[in-house]
Phi, psi and omega in degrees: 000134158298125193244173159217124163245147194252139157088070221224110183267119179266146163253187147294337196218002166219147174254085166280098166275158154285006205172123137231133191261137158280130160288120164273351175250031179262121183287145176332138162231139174277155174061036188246214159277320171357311182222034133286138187211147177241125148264159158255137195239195181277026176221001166118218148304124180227127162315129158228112159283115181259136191272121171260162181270139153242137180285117163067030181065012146207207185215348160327139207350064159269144202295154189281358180291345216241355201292101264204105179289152157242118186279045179256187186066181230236357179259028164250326167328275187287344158308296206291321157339307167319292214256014171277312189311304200277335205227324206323315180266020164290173204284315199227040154325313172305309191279335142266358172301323204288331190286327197265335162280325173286316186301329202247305190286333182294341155063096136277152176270014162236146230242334169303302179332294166253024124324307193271308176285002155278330166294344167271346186289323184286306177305338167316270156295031165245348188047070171237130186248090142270145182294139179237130208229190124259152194287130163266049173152151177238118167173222154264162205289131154297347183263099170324158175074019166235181170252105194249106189275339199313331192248352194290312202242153177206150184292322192266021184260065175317112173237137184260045200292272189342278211309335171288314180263039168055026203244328190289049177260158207270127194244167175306119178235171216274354175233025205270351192280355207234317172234026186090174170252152193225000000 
């Protein structure tokens, strides 16, 4: 999802906004994060797309609130299979899988919907109390004091966003001895 975060307390080990706003007015871009997610599993990086319904054979601009999953087929099945594999012996799998399994079977019909419920789910369990919003307008954030994301990160793109503003540091991950950390 594209985000702006407001209000921003730094740490040696964290970033707290006091607010994050979601765009709510942006049409769908392909091939972006929008319906994208990457793990690293036992063969190494693995890309994962959750598949939107297209109108009329396409998806061009549509607004992204209006974005539409198509649950049919065999790939939420073999997705969470992914993150049972990729996650299953990490130190604390249990404890965030079970919020993140509910979040996937409930099959919201909008690919915003369920953005917006894995980000209060995350901010829940990461325990950052941030206020969670939507953008009322597209265009640039009117507001001092922010982090503005909406453009930062793109899947075919490499970036060292974190990593420039001291926020990207590399934590253990369970397949990271055999292919890096990603």
């Amino acid at each position: 999802m594209a985000a702006i975060a407001e209000g921003m307390v730094l740490s040696r080990d964290r970033v707290v906004p006091s607010a994050v706003y979601l765009e709510a007015f942006e049409n769908y871009q392909k091939q972006s994060w929008r319906n994208r997610c990457r793990i690293l599993g036992p063969r190494g990086r693995e890309d994962w797309s959750f598949p939107i319904v297209h109108r009329n054979g396409s998806h061009n601009g549509i607004p992204i609130t209006e974005l539409e999953i198509d649950w049919s087929g065999d790939w939420l099945r073999r997705f969470k299979g992914a993150l049972e594999t990729a996650y299953g012996s990490s130190a604390f799998f249990e404890y965030y899988y079970d919020g993140l399994r509910d979040i996937l079977d409930s099959r919201p019909s909008r690919l915003w919907d369920l953005n917006l419920l894995c980000m209060e789910w995350l901010l829940s369990a990461l325990g950052v109390p941030a206020e969670l919003g939507s953008s009322i307008s597209y265009g640039r954030c009117p507001v001092e004091n922010v982090l503005d994301l909406r453009t930062a990160f793109h899947p075919k793109r490499e970036n060292d966003y974190l990593a420039c503003h001291g926020l990207g540091r590399p934590y253990f991950q369970v397949f990271s001895p055999r292919f890096g950390f990603t």
